[in-house]
VEXDREN-2710 file (C-alpha; in Angstrom, 1 decimal):
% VEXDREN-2710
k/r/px/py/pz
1/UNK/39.0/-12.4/-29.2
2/UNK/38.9/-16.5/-29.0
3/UNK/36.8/-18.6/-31.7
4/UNK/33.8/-20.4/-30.6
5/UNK/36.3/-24.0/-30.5
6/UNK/39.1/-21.6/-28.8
7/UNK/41.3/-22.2/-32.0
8/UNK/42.9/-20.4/-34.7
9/UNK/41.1/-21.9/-37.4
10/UNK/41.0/-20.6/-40.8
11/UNK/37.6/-18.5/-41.0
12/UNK/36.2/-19.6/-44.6
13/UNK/35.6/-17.7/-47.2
14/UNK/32.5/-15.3/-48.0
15/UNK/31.0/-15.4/-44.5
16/UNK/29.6/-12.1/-45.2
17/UNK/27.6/-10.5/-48.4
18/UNK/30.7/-8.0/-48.2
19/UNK/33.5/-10.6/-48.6
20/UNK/31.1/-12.5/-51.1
21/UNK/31.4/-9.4/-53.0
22/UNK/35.2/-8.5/-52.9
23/UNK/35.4/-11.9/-54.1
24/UNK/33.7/-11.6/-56.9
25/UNK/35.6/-8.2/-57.8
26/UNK/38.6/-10.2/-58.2
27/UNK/37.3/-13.0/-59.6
28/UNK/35.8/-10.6/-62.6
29/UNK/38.2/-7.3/-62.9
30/UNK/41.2/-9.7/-62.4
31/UNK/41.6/-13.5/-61.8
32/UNK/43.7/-14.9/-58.9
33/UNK/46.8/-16.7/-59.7
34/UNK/49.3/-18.1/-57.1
35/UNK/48.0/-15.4/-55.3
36/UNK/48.7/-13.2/-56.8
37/UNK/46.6/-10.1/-58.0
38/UNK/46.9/-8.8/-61.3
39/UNK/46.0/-5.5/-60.8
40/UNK/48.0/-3.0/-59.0
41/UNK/44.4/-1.8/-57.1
42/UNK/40.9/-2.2/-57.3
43/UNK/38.6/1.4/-57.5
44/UNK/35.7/1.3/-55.7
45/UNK/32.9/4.3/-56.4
46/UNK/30.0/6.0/-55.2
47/UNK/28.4/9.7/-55.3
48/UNK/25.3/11.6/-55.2
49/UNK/23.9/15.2/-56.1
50/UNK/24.9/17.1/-53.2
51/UNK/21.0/19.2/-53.9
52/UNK/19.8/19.1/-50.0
53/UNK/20.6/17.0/-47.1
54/UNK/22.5/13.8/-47.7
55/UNK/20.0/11.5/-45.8
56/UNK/20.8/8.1/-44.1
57/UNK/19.5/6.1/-47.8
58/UNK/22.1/7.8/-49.7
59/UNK/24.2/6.6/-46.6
60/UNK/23.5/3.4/-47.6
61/UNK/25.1/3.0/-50.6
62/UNK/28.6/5.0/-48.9
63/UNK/28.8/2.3/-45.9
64/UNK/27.8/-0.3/-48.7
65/UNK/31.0/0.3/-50.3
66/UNK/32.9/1.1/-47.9
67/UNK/31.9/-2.8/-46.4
68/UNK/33.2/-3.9/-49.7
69/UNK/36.8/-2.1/-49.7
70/UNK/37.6/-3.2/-46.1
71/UNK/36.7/-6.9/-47.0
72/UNK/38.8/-6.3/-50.3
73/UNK/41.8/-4.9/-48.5
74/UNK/41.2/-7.4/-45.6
75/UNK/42.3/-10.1/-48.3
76/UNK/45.7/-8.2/-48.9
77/UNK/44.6/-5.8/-51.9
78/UNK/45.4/-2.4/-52.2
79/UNK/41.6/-0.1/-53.1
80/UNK/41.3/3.1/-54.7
81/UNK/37.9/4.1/-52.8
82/UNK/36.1/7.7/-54.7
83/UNK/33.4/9.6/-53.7
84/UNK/32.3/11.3/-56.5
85/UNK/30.3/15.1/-55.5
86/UNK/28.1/15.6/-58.7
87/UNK/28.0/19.0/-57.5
88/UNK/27.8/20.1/-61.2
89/UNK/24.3/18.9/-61.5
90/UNK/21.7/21.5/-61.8
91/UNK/19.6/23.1/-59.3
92/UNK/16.4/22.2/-59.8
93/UNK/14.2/22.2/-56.3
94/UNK/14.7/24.1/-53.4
95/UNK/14.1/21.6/-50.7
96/UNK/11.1/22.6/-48.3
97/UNK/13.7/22.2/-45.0
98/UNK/16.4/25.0/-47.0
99/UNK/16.3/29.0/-45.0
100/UNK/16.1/31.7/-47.4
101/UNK/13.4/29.6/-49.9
102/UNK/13.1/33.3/-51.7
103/UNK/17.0/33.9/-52.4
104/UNK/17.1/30.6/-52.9
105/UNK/14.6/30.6/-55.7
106/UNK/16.7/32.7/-57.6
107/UNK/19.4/30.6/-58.6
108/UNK/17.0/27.5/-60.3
109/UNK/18.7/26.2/-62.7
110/UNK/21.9/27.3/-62.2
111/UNK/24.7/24.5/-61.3
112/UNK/24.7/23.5/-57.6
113/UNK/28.3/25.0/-56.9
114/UNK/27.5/28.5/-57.8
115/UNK/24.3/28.5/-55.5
116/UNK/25.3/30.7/-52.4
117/UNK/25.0/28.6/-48.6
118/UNK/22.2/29.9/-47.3
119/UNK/23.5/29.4/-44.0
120/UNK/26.8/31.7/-45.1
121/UNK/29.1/29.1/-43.6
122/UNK/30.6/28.1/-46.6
123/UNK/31.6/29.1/-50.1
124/UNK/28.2/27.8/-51.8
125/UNK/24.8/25.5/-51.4
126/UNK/26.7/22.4/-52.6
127/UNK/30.0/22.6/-50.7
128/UNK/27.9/23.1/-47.2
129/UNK/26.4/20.1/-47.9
130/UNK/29.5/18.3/-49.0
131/UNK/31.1/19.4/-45.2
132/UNK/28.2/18.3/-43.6
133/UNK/29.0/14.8/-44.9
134/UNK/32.8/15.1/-45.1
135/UNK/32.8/16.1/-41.6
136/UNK/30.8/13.1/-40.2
137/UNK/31.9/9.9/-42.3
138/UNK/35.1/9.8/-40.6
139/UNK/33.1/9.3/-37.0
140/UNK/31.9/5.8/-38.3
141/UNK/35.5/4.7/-39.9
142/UNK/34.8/6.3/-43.2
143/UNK/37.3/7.7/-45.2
144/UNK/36.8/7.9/-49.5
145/UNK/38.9/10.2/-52.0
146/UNK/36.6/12.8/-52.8
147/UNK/36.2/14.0/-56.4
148/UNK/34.6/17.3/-57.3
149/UNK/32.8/17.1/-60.8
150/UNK/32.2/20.8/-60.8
151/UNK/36.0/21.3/-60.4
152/UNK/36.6/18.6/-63.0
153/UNK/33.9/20.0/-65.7
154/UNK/35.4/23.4/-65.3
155/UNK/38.9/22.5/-66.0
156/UNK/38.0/20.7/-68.9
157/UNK/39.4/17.2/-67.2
158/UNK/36.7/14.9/-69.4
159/UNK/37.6/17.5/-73.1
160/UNK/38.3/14.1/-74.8
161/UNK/35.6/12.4/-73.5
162/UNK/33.1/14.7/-74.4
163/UNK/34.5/14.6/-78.2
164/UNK/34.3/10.6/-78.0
165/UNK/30.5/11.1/-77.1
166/UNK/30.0/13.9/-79.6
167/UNK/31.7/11.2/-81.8
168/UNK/29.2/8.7/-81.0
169/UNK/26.2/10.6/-81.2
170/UNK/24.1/8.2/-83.1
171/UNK/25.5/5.4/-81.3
172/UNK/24.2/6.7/-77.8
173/UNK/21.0/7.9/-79.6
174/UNK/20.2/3.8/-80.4
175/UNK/21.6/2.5/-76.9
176/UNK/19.5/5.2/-75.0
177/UNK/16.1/4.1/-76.9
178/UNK/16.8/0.7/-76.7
179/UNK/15.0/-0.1/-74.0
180/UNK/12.3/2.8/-74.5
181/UNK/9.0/2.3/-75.5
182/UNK/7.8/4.7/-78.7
183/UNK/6.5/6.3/-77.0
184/UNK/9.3/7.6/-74.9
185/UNK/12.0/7.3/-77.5
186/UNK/14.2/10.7/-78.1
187/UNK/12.3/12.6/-80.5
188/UNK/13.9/15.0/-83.4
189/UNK/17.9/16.3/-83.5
190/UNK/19.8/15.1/-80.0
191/UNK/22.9/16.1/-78.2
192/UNK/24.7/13.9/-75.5
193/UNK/26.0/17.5/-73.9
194/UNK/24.2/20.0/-72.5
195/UNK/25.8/23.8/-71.8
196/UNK/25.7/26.3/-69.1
197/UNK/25.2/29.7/-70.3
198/UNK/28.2/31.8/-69.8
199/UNK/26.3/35.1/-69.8
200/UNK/23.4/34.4/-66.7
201/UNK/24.6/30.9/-65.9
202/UNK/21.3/28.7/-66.6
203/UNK/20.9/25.7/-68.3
204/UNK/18.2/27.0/-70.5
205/UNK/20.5/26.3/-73.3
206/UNK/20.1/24.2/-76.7
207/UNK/23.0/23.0/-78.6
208/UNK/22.7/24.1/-82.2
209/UNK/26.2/22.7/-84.0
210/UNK/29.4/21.0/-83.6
211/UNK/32.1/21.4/-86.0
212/UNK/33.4/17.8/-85.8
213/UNK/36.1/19.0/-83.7
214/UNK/36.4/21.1/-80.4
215/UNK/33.6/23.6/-81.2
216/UNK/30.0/23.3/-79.9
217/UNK/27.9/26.1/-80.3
218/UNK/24.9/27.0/-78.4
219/UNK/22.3/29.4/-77.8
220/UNK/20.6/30.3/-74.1
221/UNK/16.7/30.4/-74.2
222/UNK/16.6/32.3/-70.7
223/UNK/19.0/35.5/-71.6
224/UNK/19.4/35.5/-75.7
225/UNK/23.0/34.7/-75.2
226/UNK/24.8/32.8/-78.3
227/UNK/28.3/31.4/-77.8
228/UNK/30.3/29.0/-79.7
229/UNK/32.8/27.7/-77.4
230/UNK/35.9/25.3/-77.0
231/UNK/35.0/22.4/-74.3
232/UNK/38.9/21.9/-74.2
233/UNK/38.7/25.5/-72.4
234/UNK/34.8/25.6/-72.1
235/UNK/33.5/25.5/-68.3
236/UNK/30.0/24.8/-68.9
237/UNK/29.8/22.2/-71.3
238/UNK/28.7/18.8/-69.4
239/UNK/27.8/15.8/-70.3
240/UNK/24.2/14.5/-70.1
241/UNK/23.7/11.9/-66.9
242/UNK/23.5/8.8/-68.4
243/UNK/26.5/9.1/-70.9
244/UNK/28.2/11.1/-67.8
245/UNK/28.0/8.1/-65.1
246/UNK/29.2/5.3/-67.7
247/UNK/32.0/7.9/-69.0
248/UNK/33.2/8.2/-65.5
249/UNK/33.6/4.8/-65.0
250/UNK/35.6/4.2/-67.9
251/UNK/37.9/8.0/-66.6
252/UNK/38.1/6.3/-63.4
253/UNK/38.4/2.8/-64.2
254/UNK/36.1/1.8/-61.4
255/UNK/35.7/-1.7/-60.8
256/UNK/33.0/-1.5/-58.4
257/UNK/30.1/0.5/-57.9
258/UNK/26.3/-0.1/-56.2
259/UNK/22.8/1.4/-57.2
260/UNK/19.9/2.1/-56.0
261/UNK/17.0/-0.4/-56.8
262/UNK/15.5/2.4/-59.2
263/UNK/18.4/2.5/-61.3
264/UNK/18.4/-1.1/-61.4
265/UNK/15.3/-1.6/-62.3
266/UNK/15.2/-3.2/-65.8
267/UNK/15.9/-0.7/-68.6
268/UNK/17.0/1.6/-66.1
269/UNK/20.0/4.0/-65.7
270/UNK/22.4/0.9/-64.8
271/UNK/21.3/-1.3/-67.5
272/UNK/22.1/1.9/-70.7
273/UNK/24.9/3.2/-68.9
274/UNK/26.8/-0.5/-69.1
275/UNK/26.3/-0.5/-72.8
276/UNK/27.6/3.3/-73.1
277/UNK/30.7/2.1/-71.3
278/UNK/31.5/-0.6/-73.3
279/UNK/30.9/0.3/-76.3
280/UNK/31.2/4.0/-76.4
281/UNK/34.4/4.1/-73.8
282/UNK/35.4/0.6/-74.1
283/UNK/35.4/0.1/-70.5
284/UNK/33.5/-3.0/-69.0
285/UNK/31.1/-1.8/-66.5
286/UNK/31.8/-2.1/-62.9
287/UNK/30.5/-5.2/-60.6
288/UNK/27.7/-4.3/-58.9
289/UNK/24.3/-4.8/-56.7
290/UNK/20.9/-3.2/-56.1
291/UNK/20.6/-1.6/-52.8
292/UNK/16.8/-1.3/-51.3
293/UNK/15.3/1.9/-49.7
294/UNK/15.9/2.6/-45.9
295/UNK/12.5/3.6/-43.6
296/UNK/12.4/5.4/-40.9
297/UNK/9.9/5.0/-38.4
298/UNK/6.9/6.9/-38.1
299/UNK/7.8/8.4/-41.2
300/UNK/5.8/7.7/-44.3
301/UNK/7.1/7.1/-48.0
302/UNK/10.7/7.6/-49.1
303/UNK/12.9/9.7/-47.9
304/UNK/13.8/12.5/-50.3
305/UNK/16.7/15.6/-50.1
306/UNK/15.1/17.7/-52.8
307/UNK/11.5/17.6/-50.7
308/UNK/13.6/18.1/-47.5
309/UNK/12.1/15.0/-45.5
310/UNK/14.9/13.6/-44.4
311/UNK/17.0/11.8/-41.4
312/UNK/20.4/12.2/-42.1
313/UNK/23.5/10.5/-40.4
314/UNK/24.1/12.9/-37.6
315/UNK/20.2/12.3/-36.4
316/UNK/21.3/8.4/-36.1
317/UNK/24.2/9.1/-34.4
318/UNK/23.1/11.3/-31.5
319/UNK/20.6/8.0/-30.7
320/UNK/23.1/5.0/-32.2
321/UNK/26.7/5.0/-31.1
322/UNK/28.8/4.7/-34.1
323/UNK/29.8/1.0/-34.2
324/UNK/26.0/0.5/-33.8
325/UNK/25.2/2.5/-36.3
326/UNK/27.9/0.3/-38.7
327/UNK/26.1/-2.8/-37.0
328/UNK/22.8/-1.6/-38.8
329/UNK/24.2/-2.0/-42.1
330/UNK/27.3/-4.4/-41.6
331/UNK/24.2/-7.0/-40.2
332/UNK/21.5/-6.1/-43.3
333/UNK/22.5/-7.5/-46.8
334/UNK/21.8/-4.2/-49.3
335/UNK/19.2/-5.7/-51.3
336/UNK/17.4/-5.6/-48.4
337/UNK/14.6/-3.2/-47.4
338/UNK/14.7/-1.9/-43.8
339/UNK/13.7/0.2/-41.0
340/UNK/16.0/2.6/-38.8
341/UNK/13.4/2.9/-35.4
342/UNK/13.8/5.7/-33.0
343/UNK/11.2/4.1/-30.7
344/UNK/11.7/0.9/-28.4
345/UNK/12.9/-1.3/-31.3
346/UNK/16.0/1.3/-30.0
347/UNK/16.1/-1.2/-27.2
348/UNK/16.2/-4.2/-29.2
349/UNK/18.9/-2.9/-32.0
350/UNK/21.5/-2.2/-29.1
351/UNK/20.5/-6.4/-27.0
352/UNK/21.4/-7.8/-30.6
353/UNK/24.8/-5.6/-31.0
354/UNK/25.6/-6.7/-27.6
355/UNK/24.9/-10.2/-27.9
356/UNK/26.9/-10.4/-31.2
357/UNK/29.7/-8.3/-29.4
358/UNK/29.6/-11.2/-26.8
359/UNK/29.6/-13.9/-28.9
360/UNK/32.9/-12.5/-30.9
361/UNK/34.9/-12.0/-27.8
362/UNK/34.0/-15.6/-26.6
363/UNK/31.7/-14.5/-23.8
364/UNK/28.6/-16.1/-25.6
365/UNK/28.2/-19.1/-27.5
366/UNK/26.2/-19.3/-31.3
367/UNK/24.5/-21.9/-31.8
368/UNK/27.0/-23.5/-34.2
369/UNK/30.9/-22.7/-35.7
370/UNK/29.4/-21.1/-38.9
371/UNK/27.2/-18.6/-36.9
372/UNK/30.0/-17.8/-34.9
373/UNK/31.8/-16.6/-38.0
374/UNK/29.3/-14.7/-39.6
375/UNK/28.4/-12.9/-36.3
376/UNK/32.5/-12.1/-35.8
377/UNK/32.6/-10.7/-39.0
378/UNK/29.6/-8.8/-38.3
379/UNK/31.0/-7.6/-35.7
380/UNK/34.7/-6.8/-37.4
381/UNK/32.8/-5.0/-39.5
382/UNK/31.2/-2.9/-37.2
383/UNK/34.0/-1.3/-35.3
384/UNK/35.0/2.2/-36.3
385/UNK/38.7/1.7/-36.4
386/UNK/41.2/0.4/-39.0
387/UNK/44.9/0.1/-38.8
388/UNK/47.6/1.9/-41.4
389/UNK/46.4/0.0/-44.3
390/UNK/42.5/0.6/-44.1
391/UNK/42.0/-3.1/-42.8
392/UNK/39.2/-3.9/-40.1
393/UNK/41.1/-4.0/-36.6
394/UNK/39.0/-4.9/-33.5
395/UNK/40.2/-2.8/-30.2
396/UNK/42.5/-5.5/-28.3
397/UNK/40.2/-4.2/-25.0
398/UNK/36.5/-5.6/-24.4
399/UNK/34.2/-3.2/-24.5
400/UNK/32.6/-2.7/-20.9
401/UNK/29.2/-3.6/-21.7
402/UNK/25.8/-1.7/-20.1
403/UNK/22.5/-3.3/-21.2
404/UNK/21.1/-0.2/-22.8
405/UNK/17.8/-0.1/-21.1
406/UNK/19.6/-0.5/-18.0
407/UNK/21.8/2.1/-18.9
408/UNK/18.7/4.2/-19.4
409/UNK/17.0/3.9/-16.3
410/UNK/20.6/4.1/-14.1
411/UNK/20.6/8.0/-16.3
412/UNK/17.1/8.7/-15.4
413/UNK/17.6/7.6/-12.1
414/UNK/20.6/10.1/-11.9
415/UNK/18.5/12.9/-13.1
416/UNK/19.5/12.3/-16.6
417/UNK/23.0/13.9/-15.6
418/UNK/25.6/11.3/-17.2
419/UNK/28.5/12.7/-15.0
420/UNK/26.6/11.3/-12.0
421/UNK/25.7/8.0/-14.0
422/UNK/29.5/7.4/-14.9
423/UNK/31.1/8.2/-11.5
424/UNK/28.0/5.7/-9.9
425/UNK/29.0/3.0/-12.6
426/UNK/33.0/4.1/-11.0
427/UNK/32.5/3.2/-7.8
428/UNK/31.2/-0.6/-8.5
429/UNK/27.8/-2.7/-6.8
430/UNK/25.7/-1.4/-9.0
431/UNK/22.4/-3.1/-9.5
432/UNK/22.4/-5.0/-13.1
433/UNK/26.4/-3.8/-13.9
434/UNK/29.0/-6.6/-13.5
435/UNK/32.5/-5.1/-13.0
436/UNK/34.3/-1.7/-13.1
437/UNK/34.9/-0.1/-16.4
438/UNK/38.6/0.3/-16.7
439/UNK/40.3/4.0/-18.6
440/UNK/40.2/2.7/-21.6
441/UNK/36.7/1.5/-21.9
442/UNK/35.1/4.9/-20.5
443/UNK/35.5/6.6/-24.1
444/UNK/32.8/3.9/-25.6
445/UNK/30.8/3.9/-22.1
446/UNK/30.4/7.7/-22.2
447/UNK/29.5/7.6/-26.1
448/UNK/26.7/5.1/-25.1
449/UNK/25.6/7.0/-22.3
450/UNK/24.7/9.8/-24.4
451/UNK/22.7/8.1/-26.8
452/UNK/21.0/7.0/-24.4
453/UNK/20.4/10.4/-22.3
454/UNK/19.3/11.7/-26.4
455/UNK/16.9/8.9/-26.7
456/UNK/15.5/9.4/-23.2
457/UNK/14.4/13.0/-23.9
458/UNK/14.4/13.2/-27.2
459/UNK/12.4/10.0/-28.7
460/UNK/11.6/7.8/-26.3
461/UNK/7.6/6.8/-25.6
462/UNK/6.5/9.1/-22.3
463/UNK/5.4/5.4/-20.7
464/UNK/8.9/5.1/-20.5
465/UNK/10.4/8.2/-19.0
466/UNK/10.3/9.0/-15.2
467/UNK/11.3/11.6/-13.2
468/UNK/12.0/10.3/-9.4
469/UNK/10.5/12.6/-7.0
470/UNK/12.2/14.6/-4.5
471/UNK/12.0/15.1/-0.9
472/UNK/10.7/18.3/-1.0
473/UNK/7.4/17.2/-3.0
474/UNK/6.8/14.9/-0.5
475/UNK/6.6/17.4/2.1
476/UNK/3.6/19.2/1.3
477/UNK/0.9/17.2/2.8
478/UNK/0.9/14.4/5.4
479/UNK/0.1/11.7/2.1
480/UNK/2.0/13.1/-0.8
481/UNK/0.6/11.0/-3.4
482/UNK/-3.6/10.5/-3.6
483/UNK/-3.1/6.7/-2.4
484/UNK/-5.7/4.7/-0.2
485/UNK/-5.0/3.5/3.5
486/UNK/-3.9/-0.4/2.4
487/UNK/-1.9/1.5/-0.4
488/UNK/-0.4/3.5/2.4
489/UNK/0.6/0.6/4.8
490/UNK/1.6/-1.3/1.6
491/UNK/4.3/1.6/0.8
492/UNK/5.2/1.4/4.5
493/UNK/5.9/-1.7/4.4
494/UNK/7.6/-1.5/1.8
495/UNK/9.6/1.5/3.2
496/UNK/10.7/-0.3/6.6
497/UNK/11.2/-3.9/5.6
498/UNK/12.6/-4.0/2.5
499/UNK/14.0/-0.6/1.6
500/UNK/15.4/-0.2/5.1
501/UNK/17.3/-2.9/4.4
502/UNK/17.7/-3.5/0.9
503/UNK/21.4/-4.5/0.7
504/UNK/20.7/-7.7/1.8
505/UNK/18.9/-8.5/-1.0
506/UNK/21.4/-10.9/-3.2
507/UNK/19.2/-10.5/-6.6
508/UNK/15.9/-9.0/-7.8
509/UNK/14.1/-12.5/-7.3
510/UNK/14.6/-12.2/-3.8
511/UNK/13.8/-8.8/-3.7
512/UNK/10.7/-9.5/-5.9
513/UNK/9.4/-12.1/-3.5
514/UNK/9.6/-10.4/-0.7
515/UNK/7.4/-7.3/-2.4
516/UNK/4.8/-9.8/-3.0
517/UNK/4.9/-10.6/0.2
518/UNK/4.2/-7.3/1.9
519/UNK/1.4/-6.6/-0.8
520/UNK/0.3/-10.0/1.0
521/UNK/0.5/-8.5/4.6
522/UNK/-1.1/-4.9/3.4
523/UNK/-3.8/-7.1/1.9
524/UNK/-2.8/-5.6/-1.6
525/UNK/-2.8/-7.7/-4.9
526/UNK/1.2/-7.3/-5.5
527/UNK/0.1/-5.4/-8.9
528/UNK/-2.1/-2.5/-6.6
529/UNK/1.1/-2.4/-4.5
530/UNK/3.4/-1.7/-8.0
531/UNK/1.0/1.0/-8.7
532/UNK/1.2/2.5/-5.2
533/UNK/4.8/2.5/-5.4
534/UNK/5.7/3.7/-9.0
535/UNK/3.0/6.4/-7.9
536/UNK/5.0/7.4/-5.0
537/UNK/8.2/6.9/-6.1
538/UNK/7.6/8.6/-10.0
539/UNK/4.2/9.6/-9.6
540/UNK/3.3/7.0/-12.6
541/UNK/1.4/3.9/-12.7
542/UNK/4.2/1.9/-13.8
543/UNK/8.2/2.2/-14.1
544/UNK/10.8/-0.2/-14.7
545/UNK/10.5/-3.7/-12.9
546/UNK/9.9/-2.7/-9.3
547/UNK/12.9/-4.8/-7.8
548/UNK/15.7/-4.3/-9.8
549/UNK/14.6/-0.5/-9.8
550/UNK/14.4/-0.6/-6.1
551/UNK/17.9/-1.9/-6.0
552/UNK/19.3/0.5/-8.2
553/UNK/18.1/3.5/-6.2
554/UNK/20.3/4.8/-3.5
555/UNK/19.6/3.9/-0.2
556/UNK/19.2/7.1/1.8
557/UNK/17.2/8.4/-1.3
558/UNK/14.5/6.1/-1.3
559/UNK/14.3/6.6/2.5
560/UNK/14.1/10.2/2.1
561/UNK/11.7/9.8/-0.6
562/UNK/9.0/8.1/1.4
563/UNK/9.9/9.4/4.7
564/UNK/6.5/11.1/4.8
565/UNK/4.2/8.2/4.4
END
């Protein structure tokens, strides 16, 4: 890849909300010095509730920081990046898109690892959805340490911690309230813990005593059950949400870590849980930003796992490849609110990746040095694969680049069979393709193609699917297509003096013009003779612009096709 003067030159700093970011880590967990970095590595943190589907918002805040630790290692630090499973959370909702809602009912209020998969693939509810997600993130370059909480909480890995907030009971009583109003402020005794009853495993528990030690007792409202228990051995003592996030942070040490704009808005989860870490675990809260809601499309409201309306990674890749799909974020600063399309925007998403791809290999200019650096590191950002130290790495092979609506009418011209569209794309002098792809630019080609075939079939508007008749319907009557006699001569024309010899058309224009002027000689208005043609060719009104789709037709086909007229 060349820069847009053809040097070398140093590309500044913070040319990208991501490196603006890693900057800012080490300029507040650890100040810069000769260059060199205090710290030995920089943690890095997200996590959700694995309670339904993860959808592509709580993707959001996983690409988010993974952004962050490539641009922090890309400056020559080493990043501890966690991805924390709160799959100790209770089970509160079955989601509406769940099988087996009735078994599923059962096991409300019970923690989220010990609710069975109703799909019986894996060991519970929680951990299928955990594979769902572990299996996809490393298809679009991501690759966090994962952290179990229920595995944590049940070997008593946070004892201490719970003691410190047992400790400071009053403490987080005042911090909690402080930015309630009265009428929302905790009312009568209050416990920072909550238990999960040993005997029928519900958190219909209350906490009646500590001894000022290791002791907690507590008493189960569902089943009778009373139990006073160790939490150095205890497995279902837990800490309440918003003194377990900032507690974590101190356990961890995390240094960074986004949130959603609801729990940054002001008095919200972010804003307690930074006083609870300081002054409860003595751990500076982690640098942070507010990341806005995702829309999808044709889909109302926000997207939620526990209602089970949700689009969830794998639905954006089968339509987005996966660089594209990095592109979507890499390209959109978090706070920003935006929609994923799955109708012709489609289009639109993939002309912008390709023009950024063109303008970091050199192939297109920006409009100025410091839009050429921001749309490189775009598109660094973008690619899918890193080298041995998690660092961005783009491929040292240009990418063989199909327009993707192109791309979609060469498949549907090849009977939506990519095997055909490939080989075509092979052979070379194909209408709207410049070059040959070589071996090791078919992987990305093939990935693209099927996108697009998906999008074709699956999502795209009907005006924009066709079907390109065969011989055989055009056998069954002396006019296969209900088309008038100037419409008639118009396709014959058509047929014998510019189909009969398309290949020596050099480009559409040419091609175009000399449509126009058969419409001329039918005595046809050149739009009556579009219509004629998309009708006999697709039996539509209107296709893809008539010239380059003539061109891109085979030969013999097209002959065949309106050999009966």
């Amino acid at each position: 890849m060349t820069s847009q003067k053809d040097s070398n030159s140093k590309q500044p700093r913070a040319v990208h909300w991501a490196d603006e970011y890693a900057e800012k880590i080490i300029r507040e967990k650890g100040s810069v010095s000769a260059g060199d970095f205090p710290k030995d590595h920089y943690t890095c943190a997200s996590g959700i509730t694995p309670s339904g589907t993860v959808h592509i918002g709580n993707f959001r805040e996983i690409i988010s920081v993974e952004l962050v630790v490539r641009a922090l290692r890309d400056k020559g630090v080493k990043v501890r990046f966690i991805y924390s499973w709160d799959d100790y959370d209770v089970f509160r909702k079955v989601p509406a898109n769940m099988p087996k809602q009735d078994e599923l009912q059962k096991y409300l209020r019970f923690p989220i690892t010990m609710v069975p998969d109703p799909w019986e693939r894996d060991e519970s509810y929680a951990r299928h959805n955990e594979v769902d997600v572990e299996n996809v993130l490393p298809l679009v370059g991501i690759f966090p340490e994962y952290i179990y909480q229920a595995k944590n909480y049940r070997a008593s890995a946070y004892a201490a911690s719970i003691k410190t907030a047992l400790e400071h009971r009053d403490a987080l009583k005042i911090i909690l309230d402080k930015f309630r109003d009265e009428d929302h402020k905790i009312q009568g005794e209050w416990w920072p813990i909550s238990a999960f009853c040993d005997k029928c495993n519900r958190d219909e528990t209350d906490i009646d005593n500590w001894d000022g030690q290791w002791i907690v007792s507590y008493h189960c409202n569902s089943c009778g059950y009373e139990a006073a228990v160790d939490i150095r051995e205890a497995k279902g003592i837990k800490l309440v949400w918003r003194v377990d996030w900032p507690m974590r942070w101190a356990y961890e040490q995390v240094d960074f870590e986004p949130a959603g704009k609801d729990h940054h808005s002001q008095g919200g989860s972010f804003d307690t849980a930074r006083h609870v870490c300081k002054e409860v675990y003595n751990w500076d809260a982690p640098v942070t930003f507010r990341y806005d809601f995702i829309g999808i499309k044709g889909t109302p409201g926000k997207m939620s796992s526990s209602k089970g309306k949700v689009i969830d990674l794998p639905d954006i890749l089968r339509v987005y490849t996966p660089e594209i799909t990095r592109y979507l974020f890499a390209g959109t600063r978090p706070n920003t609110e935006f929609t994923i399309s799955f109708d012709l925007d489609v289009i639109k998403i993939y002309e912008d990746y390709d023009k950024t791809e063109r303008i970091a290999w050199g192939d297109e200019k920006a409009k100025d040095e410091t839009a050429f650096l921001r749309e490189k590191r775009i598109y660094e950002l973008s690619q899918v694969n890193l080298d041995s130290e998690g660092k961005s790495i783009t491929s040292s092979v240009k990418p063989f680049q199909v327009p993707f609506r192109h791309l979609c009418n060469l498949i549907q011209i090849a009977d939506c069979d990519i095997d055909k569209t490939i080989a075509r794309i092979k052979c070379g002098n194909v209408c709207g393709v410049t070059g040959v792809p070589g071996d090791s630019q078919l992987p990305a080609l093939l990935t693209r193609c099927r996108c697009a075939k998906y999008w074709i079939e699956e999502c795209a508007p009907e005006e924009f699917r066709f079907r390109l008749r065969t011989v055989e319907e055009n056998t069954d009557s002396q006019t296969p297509v209900s088309l008038n006699e100037k419409e008639i001569a118009g396709i014959k024309l058509l047929r014998d003096k510019i189909i009969f010899c398309i290949e020596k058309f050099p480009d559409d224009k040419s091609c175009a013009e000399a449509i126009y002027q058969c419409a001329e000689e039918a005595g046809l208005e050149g739009k009556e003779l579009f219509r004629a043609a998309y009708q006999a060719l697709i039996g539509k009104d209107q296709g893809p612009r008539l010239a380059n789709f003539l061109r891109c037709i085979d030969k013999e086909r097209l002959l065949g096709i309106l050999e009966k007229y």
